[in-house]
C-alpha positions in Angstrom: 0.0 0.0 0.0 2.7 2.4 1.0 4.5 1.9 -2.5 0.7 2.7 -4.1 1.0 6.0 -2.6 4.5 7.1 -3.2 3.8 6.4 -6.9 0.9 8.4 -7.0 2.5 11.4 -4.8 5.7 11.1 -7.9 3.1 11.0 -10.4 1.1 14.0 -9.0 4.6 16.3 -8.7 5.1 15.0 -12.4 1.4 15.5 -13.6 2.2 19.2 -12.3 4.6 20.3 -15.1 1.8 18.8 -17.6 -0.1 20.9 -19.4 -3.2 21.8 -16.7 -4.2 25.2 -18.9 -4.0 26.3 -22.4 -5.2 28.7 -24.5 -5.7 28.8 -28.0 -6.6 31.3 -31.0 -6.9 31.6 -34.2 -5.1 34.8 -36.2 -6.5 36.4 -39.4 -3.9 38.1 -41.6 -5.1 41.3 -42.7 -5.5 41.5 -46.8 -4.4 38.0 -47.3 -7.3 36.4 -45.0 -4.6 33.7 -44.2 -5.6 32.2 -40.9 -2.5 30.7 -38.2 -3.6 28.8 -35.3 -1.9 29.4 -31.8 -1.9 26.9 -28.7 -0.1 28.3 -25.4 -0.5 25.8 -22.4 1.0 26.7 -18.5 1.8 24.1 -15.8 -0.2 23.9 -12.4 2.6 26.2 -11.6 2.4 28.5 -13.9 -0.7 29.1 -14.4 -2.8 29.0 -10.7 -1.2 29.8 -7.6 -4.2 27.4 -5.9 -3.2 24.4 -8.3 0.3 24.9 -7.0 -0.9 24.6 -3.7 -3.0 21.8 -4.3 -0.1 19.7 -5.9 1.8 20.9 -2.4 -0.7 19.2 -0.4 -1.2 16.1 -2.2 2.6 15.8 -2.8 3.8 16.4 0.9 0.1 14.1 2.0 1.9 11.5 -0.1 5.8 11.4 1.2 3.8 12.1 5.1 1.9 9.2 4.8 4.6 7.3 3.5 6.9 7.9 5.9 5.0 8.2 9.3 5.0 4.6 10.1 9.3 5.2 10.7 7.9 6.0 14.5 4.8 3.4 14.5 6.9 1.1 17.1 7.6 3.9 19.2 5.0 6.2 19.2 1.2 4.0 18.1 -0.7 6.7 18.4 1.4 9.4 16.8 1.5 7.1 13.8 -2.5 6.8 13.6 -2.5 10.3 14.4 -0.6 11.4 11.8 -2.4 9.0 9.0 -5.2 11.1 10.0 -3.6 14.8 9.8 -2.1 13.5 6.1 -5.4 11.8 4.9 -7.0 15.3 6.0 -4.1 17.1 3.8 -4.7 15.3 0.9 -8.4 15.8 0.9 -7.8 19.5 1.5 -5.5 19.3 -1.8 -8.3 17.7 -3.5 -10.9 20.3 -2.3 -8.0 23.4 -3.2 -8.0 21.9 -6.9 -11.5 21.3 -7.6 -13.2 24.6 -5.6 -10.3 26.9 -7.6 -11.5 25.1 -10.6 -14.9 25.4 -10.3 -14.0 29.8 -9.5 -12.7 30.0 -13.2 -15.4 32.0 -15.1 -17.4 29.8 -17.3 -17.9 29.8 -21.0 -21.3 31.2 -20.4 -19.7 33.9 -18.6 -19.1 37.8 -20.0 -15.9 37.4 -21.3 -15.2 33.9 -20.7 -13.6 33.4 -23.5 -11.0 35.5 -22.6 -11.0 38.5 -24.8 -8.4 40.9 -24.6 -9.1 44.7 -24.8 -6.7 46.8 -26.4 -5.5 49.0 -23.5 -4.2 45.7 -21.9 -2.3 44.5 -24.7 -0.4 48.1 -24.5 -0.4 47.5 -21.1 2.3 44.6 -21.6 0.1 41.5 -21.9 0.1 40.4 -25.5 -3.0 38.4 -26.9 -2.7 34.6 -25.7 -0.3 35.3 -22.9 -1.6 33.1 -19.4 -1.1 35.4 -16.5 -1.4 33.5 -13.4 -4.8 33.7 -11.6 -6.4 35.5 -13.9 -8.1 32.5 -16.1 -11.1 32.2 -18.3 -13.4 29.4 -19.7 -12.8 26.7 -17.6 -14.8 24.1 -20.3 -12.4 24.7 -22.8 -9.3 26.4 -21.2 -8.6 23.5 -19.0 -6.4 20.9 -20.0 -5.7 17.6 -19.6 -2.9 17.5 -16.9 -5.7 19.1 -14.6 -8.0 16.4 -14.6 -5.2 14.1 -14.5 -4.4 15.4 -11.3 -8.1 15.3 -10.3 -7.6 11.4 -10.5 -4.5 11.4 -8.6 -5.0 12.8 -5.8 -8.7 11.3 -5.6 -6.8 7.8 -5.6 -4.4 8.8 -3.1 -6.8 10.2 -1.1 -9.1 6.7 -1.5 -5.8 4.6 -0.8 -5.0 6.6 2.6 -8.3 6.2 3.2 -8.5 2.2 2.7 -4.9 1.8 4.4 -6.4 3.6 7.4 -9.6 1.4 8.1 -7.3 -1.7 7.0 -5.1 -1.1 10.0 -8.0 -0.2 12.4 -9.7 -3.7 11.8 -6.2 -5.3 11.8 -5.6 -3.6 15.0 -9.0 -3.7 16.7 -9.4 -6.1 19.7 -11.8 -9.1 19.0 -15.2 -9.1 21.5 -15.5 -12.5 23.5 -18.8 -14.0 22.6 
């Protein structure tokens, strides 16, 4: 079990420099009417500072989790203590990811497509640039690495989870009957 969650802790602090946001456009040349189409995609960290945090959580959950049981013999109840307190930081990952995911605007929104006015273009952000915090159309702005890391850090969670009631009924004193 504790080799299950290392992996998926190393595959959420990978899944991190994925591609979790990208944005896209299409340029018209003027006169010519010759279209170019442009992708520009952002890590967790590049692109949300409550991804970043997320992938903190469920990294540091992991490698906690993992490496608690070194004082299991000595301390019992720290150990099962600290299960708890890593299980809880994993969840909170989870909840950081999918509650700052759910506050991008969505496509139905004003704007959500992510227009950019002139006067911020001259401002120094140039059309398709991803400035962090700031996104736009979650259904189609979103990418693939996010949901990724949706899925690992909801089985890490699950697998703390399992470990945890696993030892209590391993541990658990039988009733005389």
């Amino acid at each position: 079990m504790k080799r299950s969650i290392a992996a998926l802790g190393v595959l959420l602090l990978a899944d991190s420099f994925l591609p979790w946001y990208r944005l896209s456009w299409t340029v018209s040349r003027y006169g010519s009417g010759q279209q170019t189409h442009h992708v520009n995609t952002a890590t967790a960290w590049h692109s949300s500072s409550a991804w970043s945090l997320a992938v903190l959580l469920g990294v540091v959950a992991a490698v906690g989790y993992v490496t608690c049981g070194v004082y299991a013999n000595r301390w019992p109840t720290l150990s099962v203590r600290l299960r708890w307190l890593f299980l809880l930081t994993g969840t909170t990952g989870l909840l950081v990811a999918t509650v700052s995911w759910l506050a991008i605007p969505s496509v139905d929104a004003p704007g959500g497509y992510g227009f950019v006015p002139a006067d911020e273009i001259a401002g120094g952000v140039r059309l398709g640039d991803i400035v962090r915090d700031h996104l736009s159309a979650r259904e189609v702005n979103v990418a693939w690495g996010f949901y990724l890391a949706v899925f690992i850090m909801m089985a890490l969670v699950l697998l703390m989870l399992l470990d945890i009631v696993r030892r209590a009924d391993r541990h658990a004193v039988p009733s005389p009957g």
